[in-house]
C-alpha positions in Angstrom: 68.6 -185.7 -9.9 67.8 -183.3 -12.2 64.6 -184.4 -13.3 63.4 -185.1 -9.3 64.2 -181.3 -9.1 61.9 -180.5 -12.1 59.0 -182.2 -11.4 59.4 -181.0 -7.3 59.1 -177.5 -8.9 56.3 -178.0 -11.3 54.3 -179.5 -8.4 55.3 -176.5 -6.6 53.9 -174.0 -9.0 51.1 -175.8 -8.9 50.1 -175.9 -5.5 50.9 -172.4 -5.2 48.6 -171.6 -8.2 45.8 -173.8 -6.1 46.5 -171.5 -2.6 46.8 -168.1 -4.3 43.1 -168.8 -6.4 41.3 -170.7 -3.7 42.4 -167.5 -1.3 41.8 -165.0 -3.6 37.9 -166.3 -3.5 37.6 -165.8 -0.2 35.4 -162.9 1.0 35.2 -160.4 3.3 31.6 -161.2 4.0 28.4 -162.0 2.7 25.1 -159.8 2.6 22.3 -161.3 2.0 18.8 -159.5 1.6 15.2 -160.6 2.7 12.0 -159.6 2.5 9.3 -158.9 5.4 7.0 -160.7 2.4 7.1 -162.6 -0.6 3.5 -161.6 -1.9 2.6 -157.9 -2.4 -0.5 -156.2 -4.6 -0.6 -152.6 -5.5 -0.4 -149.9 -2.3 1.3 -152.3 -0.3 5.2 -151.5 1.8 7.2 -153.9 1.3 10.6 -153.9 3.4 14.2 -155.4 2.4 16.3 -156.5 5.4 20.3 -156.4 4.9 22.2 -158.9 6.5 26.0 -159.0 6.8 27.6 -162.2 8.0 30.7 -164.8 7.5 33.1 -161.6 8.4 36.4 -163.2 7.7 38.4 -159.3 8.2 40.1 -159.3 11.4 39.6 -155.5 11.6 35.9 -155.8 11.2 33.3 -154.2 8.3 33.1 -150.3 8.1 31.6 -150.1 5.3 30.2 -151.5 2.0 29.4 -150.3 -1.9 27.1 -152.1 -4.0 24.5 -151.2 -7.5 20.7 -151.4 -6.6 18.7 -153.1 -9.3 15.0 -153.3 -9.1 11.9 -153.1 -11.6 10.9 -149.4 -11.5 8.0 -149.5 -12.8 6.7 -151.8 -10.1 8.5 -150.2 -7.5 9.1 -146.6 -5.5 11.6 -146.1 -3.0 10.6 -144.7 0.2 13.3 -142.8 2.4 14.0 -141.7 5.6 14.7 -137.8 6.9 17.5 -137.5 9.0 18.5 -133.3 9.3 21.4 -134.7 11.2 22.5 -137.1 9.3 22.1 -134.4 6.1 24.2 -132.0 8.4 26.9 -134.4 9.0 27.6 -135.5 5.4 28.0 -132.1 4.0 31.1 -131.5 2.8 31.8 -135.2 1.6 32.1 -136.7 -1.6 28.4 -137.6 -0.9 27.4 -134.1 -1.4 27.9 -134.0 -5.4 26.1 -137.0 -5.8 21.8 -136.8 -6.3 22.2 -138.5 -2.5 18.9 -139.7 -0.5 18.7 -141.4 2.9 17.5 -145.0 2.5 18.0 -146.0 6.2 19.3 -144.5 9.7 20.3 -147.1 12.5 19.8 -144.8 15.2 16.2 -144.6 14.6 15.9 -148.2 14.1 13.0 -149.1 17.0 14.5 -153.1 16.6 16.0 -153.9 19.4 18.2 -156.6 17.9 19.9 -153.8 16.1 22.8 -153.2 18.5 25.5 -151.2 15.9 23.8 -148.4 14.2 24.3 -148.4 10.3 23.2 -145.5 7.9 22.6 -146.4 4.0 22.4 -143.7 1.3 20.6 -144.2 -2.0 23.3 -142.6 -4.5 22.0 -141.7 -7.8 24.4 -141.3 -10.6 24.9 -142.4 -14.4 21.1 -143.5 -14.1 22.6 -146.5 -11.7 21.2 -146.8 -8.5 24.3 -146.8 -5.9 23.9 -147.9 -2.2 26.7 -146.9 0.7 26.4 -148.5 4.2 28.7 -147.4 6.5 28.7 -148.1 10.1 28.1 -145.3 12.6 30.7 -147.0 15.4 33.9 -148.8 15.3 33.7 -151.6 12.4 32.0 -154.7 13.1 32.9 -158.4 13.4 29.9 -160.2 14.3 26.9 -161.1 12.1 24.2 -158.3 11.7 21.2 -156.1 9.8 23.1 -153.0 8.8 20.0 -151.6 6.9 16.7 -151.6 5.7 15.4 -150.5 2.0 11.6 -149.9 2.0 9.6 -150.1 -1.1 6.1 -149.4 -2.4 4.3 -151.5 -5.0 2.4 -148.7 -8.0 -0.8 -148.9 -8.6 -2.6 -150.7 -11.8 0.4 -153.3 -12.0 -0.2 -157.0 -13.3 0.7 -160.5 -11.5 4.2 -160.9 -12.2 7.7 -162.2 -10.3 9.8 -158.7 -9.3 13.4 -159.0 -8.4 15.2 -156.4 -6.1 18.8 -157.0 -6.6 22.2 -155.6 -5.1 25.3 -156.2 -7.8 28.9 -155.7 -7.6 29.3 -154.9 -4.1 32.5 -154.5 -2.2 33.5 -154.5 1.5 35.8 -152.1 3.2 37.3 -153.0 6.6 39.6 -151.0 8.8 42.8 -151.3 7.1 40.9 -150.0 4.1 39.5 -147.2 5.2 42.0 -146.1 7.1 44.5 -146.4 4.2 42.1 -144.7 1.7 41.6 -147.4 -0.3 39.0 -146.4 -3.7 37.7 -150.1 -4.3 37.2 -152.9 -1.6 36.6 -156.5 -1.3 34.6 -158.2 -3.6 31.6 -159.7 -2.1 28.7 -162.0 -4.0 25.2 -160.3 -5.6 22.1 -160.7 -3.1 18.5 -160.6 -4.7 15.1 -161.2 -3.3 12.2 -162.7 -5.4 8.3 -160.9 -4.7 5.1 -162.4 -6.1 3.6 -158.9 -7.0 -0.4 -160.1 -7.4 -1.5 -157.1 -9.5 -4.5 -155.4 -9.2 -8.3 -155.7 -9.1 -10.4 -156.2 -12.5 -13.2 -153.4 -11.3 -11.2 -150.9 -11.4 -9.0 -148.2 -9.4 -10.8 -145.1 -8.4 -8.9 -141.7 -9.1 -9.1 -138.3 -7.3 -12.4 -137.2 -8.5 -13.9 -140.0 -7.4 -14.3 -142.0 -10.8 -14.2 -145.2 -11.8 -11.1 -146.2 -14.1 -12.2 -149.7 -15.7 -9.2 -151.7 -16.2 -10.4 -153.6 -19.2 -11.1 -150.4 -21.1 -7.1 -149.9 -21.2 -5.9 -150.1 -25.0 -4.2 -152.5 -26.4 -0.7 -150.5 -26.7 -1.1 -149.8 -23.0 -1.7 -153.8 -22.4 1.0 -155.1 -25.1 3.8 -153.2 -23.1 2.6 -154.2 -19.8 3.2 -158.1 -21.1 6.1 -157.2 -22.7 7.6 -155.5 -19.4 6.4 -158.6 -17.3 7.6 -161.3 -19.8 11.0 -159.5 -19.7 11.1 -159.7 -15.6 10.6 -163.1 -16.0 13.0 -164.1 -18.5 15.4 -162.0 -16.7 15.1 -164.1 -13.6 14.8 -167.2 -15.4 18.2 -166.4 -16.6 19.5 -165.5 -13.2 18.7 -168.5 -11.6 20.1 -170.3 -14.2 23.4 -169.1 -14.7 24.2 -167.3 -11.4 25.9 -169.1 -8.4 25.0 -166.2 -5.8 24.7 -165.9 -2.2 22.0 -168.2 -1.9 23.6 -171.6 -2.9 24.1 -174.0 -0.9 27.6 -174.7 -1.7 30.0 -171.7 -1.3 32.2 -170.6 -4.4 35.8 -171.7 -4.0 37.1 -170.3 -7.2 38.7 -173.9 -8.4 36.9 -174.1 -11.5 39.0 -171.1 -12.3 42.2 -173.0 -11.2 41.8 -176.2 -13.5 42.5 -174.1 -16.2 45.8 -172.3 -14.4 47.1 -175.7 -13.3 46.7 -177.1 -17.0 48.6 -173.9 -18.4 51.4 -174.1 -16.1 51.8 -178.0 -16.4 52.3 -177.7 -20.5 55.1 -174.6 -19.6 56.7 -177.3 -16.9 56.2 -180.1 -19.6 57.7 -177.9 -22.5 60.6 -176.6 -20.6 61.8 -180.2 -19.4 61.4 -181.5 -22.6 63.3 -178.9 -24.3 65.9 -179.5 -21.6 66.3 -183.2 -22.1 66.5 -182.5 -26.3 69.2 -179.6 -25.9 71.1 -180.5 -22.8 73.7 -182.7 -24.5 73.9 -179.6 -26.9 
């Protein structure tokens, strides 16, 4: 009898070791990120769509954190003006930060945008932040809640560029409402871009000169291949190693049970052995 009621209880801790992991890996939601293209040459706009869906938070999604990671010497951010918007976020937490208005809902002319968002670019720590918070009650149904708008430099060289959004977290209700300083984890998003480079003859400058391109020195030209063949092998890496939003098959955390379960089945093992050598004792 006693050793039914052991193994009962190690397969007990067990399963609950499976449940608490496998619901622990559940998220709030995902965001994903899209691009209106994939190709882009020097000059060009370029604009990053944010989508939220797979809300699994009863309450709904007020509002989400997340680290902005893009190549800057490809890229410049473009932002919005909002007095209002300004107006309204004096006083906050917002107002210490270097703080810049990446998107407002309101002025969104999309009509499929039906729940206003705002997003704030938050500089601080050299780390680019992002905050998204909704501008109505907190929402349960798939969605763009915001827009980041780029612009590709001039005299850059064909290479891959990744925009990338790490370590994000999702607020619903209950969170906000309790105060809550750190959310639900939620997977990084990142968009690839073909950035073609620039033409050979040249880029004319503001006195109306010529610049030619192969007249560039060789430091100049060393550091541009060495800045390109790090982008690369950054994203080579990524892909690689990263199961992110875009895989096919969702995360489920149970690689990181097997090793759990194995733990707690040598404690289970060890304790009933100990008990069969001592319990005549």
């Amino acid at each position: 009898m006693k050793k039914r009621n052991i193994i009962i209880l190690l397969f007990t801790i067990i399963l609950i070791a499976i449940a608490t992991t496998v619901n622990a890996a559940d998220e709030a939601c995902k965001i994903t990120i899209s691009a209106d293209k994939t190709s882009v040459k020097s000059g060009d706009t370029v604009t990053v769509n944010l989508l939220m869906s797979d809300i699994k938070k009863s309450t709904g999604i007020a509002q989400f954190f997340g680290i902005l990671e893009y190549p800057e010497d490809i890229f410049e951010i473009l932002y919005e003006e909002d007095d209002g918007l300004k107006e309204d976020l004096v006083g906050t937490e917002f107002e210490k930060y270097n703080m810049s208005i990446l998107y407002t809902g309101e002025k969104d002319t999309d009509t499929t945008v039906k729940n206003p968002w705002y997003v704030l670019h938050v500089k601080e720590n050299e780390q680019n932040g992002i905050f998204a918070s909704t501008l109505s009650d907190p929402q349960k149904t798939s969605q763009i809640v915001g827009r980041i708008k780029f612009k590709v430099k001039q005299n850059i060289e064909e290479t891959p560029a990744e925009i990338l959004i790490k370590d994000m977290e999702a607020f619903d209700a209950d969170a906000i409402s309790s105060g809550a300083t750190s959310g639900d984890k939620v997977t990084d998003a990142s968009v690839i871009l073909t950035v073609n480079g620039t033409s050979g003859n040249g880029q004319q400058n503001n006195n109306g000169q010529t610049n030619n391109n192969q007249s560039n020195n060789t430091e100049s030209g060393d550091t541009k291949n060495q800045i390109k063949n790090t982008q690369v092998k950054n994203i080579e890496n990524r892909n690689k190693n990263d199961n992110r939003a875009n895989n096919d098959v969702p995360y489920t955390g149970i690689e990181d049970t097997i090793p759990v379960i194995f733990i707690l089945a040598v404690i289970a093992l060890l304790a009933y052995i100990n008990y069969r050598k001592y319990k005549n004792i």
